[in-house]
Backbone as CSV, one residue per row, in Angstrom:
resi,resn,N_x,N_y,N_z,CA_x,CA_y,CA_z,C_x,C_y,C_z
1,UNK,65.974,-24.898,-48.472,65.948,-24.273,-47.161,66.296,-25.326,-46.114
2,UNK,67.105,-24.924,-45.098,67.550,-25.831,-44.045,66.906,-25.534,-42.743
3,UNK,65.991,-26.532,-42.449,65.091,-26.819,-41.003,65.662,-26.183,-39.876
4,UNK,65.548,-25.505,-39.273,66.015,-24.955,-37.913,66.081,-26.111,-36.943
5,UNK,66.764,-26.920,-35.976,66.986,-27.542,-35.436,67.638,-26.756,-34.457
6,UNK,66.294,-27.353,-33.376,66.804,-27.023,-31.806,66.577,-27.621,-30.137
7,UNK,66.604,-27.015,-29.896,66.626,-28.263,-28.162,65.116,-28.129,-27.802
8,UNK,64.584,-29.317,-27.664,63.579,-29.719,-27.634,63.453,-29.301,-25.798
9,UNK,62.302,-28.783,-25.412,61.924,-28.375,-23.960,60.711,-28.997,-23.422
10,UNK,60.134,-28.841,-24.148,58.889,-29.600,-24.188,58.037,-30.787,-24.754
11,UNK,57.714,-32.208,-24.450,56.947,-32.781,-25.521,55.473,-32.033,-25.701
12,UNK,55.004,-33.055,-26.140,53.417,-33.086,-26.117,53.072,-33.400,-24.887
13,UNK,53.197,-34.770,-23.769,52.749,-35.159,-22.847,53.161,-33.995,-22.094
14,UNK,54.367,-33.258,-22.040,55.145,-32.128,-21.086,53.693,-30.957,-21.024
15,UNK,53.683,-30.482,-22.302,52.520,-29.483,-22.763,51.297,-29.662,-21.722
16,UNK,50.946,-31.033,-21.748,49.784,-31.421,-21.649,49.795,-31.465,-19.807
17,UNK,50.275,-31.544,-19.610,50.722,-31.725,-18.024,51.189,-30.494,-17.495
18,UNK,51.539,-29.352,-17.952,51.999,-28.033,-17.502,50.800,-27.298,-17.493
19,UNK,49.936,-27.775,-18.609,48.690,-27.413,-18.962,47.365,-27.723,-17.696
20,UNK,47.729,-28.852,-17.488,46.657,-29.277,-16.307,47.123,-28.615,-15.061
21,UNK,48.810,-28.398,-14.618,48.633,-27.688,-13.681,48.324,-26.354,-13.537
22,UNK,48.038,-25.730,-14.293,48.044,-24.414,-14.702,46.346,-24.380,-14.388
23,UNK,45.715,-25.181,-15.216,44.440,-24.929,-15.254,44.081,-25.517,-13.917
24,UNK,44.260,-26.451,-12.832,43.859,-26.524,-11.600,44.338,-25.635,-10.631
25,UNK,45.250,-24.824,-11.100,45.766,-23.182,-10.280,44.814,-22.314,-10.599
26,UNK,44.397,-21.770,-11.294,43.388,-20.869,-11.805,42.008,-20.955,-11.040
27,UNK,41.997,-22.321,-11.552,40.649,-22.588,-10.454,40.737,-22.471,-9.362
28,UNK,41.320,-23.447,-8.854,41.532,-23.349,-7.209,41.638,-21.768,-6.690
29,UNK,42.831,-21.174,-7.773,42.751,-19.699,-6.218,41.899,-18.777,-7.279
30,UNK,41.134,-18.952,-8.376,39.711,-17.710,-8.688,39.157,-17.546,-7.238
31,UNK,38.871,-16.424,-6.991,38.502,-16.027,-5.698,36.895,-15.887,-6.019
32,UNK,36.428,-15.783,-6.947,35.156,-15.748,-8.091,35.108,-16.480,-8.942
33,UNK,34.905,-17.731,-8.823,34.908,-18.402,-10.344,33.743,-18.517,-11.435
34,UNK,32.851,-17.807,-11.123,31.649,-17.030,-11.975,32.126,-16.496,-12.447
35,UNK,33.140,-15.713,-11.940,32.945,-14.370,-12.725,34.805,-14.991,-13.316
36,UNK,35.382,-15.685,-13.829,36.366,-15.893,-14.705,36.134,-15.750,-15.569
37,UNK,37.235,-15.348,-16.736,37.222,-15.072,-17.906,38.633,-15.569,-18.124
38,UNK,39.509,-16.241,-19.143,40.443,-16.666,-19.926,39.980,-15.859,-21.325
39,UNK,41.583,-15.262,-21.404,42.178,-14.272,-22.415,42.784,-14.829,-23.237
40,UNK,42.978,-15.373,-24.746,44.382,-15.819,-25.268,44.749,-14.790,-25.727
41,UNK,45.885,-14.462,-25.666,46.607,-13.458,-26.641,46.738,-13.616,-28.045
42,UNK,46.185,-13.231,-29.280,46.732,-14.025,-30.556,48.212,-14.122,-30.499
43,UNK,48.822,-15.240,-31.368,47.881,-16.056,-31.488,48.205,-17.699,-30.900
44,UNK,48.909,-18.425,-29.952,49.521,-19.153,-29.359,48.438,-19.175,-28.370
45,UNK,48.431,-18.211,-27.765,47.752,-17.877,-26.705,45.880,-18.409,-26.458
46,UNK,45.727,-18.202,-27.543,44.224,-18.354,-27.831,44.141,-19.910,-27.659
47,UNK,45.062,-21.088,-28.412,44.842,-22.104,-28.612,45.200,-22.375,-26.514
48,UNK,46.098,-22.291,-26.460,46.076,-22.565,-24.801,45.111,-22.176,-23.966
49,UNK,44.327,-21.280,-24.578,43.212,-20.465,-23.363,42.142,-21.754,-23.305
50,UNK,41.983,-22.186,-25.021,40.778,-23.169,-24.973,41.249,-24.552,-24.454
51,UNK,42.548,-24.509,-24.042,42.850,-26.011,-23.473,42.633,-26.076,-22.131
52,UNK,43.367,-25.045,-21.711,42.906,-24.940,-20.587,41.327,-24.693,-19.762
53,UNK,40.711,-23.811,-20.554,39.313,-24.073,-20.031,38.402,-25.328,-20.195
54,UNK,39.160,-26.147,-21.540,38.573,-27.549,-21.243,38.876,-28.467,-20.403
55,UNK,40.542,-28.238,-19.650,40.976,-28.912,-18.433,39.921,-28.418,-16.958
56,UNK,39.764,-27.151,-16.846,38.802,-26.397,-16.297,37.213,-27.209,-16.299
57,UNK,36.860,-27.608,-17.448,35.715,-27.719,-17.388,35.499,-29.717,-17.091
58,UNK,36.350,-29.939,-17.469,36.298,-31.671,-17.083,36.525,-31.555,-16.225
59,UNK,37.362,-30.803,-15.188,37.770,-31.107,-13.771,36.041,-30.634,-13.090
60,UNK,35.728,-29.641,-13.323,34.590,-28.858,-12.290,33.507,-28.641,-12.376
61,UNK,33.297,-28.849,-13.941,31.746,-28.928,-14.561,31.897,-27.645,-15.041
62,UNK,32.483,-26.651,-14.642,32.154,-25.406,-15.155,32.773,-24.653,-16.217
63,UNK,31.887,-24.530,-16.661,32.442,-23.838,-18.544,32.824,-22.389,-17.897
64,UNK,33.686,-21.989,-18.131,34.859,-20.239,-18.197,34.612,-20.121,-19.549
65,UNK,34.007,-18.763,-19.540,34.034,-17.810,-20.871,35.766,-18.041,-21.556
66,UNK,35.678,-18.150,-22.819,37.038,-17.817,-23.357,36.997,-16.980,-24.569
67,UNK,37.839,-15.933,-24.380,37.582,-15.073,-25.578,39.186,-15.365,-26.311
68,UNK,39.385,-13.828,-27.438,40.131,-14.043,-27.943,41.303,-12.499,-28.201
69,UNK,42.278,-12.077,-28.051,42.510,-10.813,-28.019,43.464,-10.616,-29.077
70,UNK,43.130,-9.618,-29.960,44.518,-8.904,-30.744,44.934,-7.683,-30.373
71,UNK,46.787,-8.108,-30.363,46.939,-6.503,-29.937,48.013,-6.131,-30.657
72,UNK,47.514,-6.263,-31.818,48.346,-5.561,-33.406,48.423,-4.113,-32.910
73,UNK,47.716,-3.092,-32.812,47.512,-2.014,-32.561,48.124,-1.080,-31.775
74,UNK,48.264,-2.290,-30.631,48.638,-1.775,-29.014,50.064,-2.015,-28.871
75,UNK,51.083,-2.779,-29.755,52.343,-3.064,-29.632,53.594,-1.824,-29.890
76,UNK,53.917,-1.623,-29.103,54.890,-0.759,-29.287,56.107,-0.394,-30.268
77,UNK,56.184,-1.660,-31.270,56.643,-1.360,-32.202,56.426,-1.754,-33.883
78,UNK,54.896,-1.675,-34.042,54.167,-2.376,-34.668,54.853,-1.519,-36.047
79,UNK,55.392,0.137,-35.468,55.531,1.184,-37.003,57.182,0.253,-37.284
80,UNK,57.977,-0.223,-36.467,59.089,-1.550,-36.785,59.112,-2.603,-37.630
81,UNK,57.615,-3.149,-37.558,57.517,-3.784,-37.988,56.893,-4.134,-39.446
82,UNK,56.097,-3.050,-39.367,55.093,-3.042,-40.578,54.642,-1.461,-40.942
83,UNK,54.207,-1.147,-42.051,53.815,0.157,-41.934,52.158,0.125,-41.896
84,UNK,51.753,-1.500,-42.368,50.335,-2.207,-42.728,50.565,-3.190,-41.414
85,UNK,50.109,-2.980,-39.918,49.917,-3.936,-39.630,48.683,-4.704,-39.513
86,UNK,48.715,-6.023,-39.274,47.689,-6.841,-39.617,46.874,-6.728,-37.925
87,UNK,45.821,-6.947,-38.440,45.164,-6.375,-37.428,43.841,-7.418,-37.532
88,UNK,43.250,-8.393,-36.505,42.816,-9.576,-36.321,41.456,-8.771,-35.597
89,UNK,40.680,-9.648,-35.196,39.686,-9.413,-34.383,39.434,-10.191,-32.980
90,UNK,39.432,-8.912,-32.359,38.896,-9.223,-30.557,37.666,-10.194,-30.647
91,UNK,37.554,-10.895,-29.777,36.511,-11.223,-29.622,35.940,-11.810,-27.755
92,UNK,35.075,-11.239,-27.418,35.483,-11.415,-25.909,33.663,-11.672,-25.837
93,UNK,33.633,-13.374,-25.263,31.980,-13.294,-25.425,31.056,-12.770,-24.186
94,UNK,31.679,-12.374,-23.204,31.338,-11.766,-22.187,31.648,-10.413,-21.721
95,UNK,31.332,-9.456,-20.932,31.460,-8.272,-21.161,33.074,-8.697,-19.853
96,UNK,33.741,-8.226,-19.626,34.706,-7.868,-18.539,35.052,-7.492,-17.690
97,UNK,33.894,-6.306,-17.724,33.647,-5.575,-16.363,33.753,-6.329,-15.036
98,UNK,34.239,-5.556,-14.223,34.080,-6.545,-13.021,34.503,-8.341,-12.963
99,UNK,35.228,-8.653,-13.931,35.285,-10.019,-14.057,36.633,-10.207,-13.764
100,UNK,37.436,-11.362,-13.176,39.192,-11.711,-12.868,38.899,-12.170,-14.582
101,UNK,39.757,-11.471,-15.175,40.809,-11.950,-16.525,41.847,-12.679,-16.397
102,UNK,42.108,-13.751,-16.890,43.334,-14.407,-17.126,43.905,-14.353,-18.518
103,UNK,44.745,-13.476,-18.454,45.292,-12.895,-19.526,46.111,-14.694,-19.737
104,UNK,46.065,-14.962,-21.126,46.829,-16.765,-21.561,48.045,-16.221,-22.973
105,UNK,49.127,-16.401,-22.596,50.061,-16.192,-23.802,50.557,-17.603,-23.937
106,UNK,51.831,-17.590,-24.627,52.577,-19.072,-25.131,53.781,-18.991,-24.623
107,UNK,54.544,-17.515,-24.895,56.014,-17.424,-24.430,55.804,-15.881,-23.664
108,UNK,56.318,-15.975,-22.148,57.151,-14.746,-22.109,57.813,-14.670,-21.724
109,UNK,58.485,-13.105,-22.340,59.323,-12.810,-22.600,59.830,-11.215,-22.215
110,UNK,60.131,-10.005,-22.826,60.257,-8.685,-22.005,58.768,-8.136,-21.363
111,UNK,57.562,-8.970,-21.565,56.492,-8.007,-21.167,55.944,-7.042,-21.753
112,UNK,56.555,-6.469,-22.830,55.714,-5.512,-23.861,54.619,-6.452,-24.974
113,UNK,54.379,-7.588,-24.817,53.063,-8.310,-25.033,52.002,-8.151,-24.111
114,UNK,52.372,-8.327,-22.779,51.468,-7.944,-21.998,51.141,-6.887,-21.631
115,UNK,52.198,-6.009,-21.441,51.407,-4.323,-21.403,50.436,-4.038,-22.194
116,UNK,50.884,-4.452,-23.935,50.013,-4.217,-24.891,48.451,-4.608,-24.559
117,UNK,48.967,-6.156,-24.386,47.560,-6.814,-23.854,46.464,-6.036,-22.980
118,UNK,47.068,-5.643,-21.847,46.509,-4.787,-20.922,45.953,-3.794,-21.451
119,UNK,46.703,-3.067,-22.322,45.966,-1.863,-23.025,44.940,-2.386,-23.656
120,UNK,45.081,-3.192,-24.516,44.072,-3.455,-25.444,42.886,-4.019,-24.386
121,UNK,42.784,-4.900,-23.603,42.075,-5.287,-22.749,41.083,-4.091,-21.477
122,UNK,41.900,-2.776,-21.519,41.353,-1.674,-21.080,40.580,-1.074,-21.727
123,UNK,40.507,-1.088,-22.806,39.395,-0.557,-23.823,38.487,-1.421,-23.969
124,UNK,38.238,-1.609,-23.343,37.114,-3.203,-23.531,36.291,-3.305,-22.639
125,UNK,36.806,-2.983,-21.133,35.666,-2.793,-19.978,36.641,-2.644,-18.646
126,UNK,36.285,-2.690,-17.662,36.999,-2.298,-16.621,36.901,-4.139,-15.305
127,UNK,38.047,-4.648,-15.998,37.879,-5.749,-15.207,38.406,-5.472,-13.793
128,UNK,37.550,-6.572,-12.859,37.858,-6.392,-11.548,39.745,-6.610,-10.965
129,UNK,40.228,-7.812,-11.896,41.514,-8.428,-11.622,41.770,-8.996,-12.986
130,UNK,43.637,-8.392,-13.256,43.577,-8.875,-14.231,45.176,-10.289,-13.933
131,UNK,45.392,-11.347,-14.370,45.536,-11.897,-13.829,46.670,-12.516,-15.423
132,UNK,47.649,-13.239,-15.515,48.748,-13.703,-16.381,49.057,-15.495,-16.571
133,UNK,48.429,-15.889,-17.202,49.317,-17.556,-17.422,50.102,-17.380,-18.916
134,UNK,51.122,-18.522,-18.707,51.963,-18.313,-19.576,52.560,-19.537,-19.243
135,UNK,52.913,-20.366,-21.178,53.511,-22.091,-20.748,54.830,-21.451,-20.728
136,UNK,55.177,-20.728,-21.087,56.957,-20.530,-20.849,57.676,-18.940,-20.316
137,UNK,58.162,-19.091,-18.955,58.723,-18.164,-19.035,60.106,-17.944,-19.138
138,UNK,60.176,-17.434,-20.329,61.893,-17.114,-20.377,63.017,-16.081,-20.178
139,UNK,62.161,-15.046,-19.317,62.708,-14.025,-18.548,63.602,-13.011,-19.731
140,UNK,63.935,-12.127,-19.324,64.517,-10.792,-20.041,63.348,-9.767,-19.625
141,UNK,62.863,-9.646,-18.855,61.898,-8.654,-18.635,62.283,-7.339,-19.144
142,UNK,61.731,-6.139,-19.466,62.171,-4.806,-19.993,61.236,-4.369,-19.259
143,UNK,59.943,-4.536,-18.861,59.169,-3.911,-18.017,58.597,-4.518,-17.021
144,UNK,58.377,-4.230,-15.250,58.059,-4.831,-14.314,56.822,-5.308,-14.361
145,UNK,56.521,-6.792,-15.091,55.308,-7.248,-15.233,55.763,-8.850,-14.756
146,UNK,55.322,-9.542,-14.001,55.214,-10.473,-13.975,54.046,-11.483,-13.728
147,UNK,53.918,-13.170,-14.156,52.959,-14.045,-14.273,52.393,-14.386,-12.925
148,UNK,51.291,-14.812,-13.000,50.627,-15.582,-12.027,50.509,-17.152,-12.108
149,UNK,51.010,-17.408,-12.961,50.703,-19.010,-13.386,51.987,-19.550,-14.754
150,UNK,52.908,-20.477,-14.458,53.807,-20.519,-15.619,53.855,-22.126,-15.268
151,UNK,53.619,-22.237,-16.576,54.308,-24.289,-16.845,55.499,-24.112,-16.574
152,UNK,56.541,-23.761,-17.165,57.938,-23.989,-17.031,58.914,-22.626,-16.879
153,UNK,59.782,-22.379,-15.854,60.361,-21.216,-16.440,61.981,-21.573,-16.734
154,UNK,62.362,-20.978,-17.747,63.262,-21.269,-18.594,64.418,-20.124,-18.522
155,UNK,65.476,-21.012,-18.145,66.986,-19.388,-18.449,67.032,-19.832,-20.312
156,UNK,67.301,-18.464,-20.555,67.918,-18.521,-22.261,68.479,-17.616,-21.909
157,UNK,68.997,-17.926,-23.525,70.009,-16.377,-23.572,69.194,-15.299,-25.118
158,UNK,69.445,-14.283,-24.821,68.511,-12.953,-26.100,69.108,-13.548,-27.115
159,UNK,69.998,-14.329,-27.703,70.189,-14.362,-28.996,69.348,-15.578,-29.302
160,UNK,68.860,-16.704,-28.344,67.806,-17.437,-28.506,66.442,-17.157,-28.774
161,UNK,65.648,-18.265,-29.543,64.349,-17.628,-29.862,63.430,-19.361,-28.890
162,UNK,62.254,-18.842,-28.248,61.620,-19.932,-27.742,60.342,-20.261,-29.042
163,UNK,60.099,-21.536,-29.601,59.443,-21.553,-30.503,58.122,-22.471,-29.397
164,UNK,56.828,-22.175,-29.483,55.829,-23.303,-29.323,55.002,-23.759,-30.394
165,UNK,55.723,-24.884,-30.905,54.479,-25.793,-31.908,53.452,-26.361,-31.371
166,UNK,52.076,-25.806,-31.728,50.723,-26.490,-31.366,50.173,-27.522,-32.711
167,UNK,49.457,-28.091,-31.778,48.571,-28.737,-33.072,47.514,-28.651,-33.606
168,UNK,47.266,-27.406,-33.260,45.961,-26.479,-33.861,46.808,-26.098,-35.138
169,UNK,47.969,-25.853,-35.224,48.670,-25.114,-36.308,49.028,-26.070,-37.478
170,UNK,48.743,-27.158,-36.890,49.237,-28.354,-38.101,50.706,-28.857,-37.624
171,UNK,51.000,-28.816,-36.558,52.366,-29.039,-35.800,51.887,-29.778,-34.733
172,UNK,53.007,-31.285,-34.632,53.455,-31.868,-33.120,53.397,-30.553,-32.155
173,UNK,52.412,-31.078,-30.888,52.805,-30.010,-29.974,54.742,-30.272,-29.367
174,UNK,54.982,-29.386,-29.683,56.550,-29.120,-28.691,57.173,-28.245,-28.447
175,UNK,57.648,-27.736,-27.652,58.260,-26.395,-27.082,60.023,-26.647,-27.473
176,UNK,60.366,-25.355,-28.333,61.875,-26.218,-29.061,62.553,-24.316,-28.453
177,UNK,63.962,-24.475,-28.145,64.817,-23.232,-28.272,65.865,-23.222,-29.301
178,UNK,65.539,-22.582,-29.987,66.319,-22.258,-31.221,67.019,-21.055,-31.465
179,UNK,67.924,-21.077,-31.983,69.171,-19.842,-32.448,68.127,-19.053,-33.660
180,UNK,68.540,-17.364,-33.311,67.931,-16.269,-34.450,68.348,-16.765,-35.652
């Protein structure tokens, strides 16, 4: 098998620094920062939610709930993809109600992750504000959703794929664009 090789966007230090500004945005404009909550989306998403709330919490003292969201269920083309899809577990250690959500992904992209998200996140409780970070945006929107918080935003083109290697996964963190 031959390695996919592609244009590197991101290092580790890049990550790590898109990351801190992200997480001193959040804070700063929570209009409630009691009542925050950080969302990862599985599964990219999750590992960034907990980075960021630890940038969060060295900066301010204050620990932000971080949960965890699957939205196998809620994706619009999950019968596309699978006829068995895999289906993970929510886990949200605080209730939502009334709370600003910061919905945390890795890449976006048309926004039918986040609609999903939203759905799935509506069955869950009725948050006060729901709110979007994301380390990459690489635009193609299909539905009018956009971020509140982005490390980098990125032109590609649809036949490109944005990859993020973490090192939760057993991967150099790096943000690479690679051909389908």
């Amino acid at each position: 098998m031959v390695a996919k090789v592609g244009r590197q966007i991101l290092s580790a230090d890049d990550i790590d620094s898109a990351l801190e500004q992200m997480a001193s945005a959040i804070y700063e404009q929570a209009v409630d920062k009691e009542n925050l909550v950080l969302v990862g989306i599985r599964t990219g998403g999750v590992y960034l939610a907990n980075r960021i709330q630890e940038k969060i919490q060295a900066k301010s003292g204050q620990e932000i709930a971080v949960g965890i969201l699957d939205i196998g269920l809620y994706r619009d083309d999950w019968t596309r993809l699978s006829t068995n899809p895999v289906v993970r577990s929510t886990e949200l250690p605080v209730s939502i109600d009334d709370r600003i959500v910061v919905l945390v992904d890795d890449v976006f992209f048309t926004g039918r992750t986040v609609r999903a998200a939203m759905d799935a996140l509506i069955d869950f409780g009725r948050p006060r504000r729901i709110e979007l970070a994301v380390l990459i945006d690489r635009g193609h929107r299909e539905l009018p959703v956009c971020a509140n918080y982005v490390g980098l935003t990125l032109a590609t083109k649809l036949e490109e794929v944005v990859n993020v290697y973490l090192r939760e996964t057993g991967a150099e963190d790096k943000v690479l664009v690679e051909e389908k």
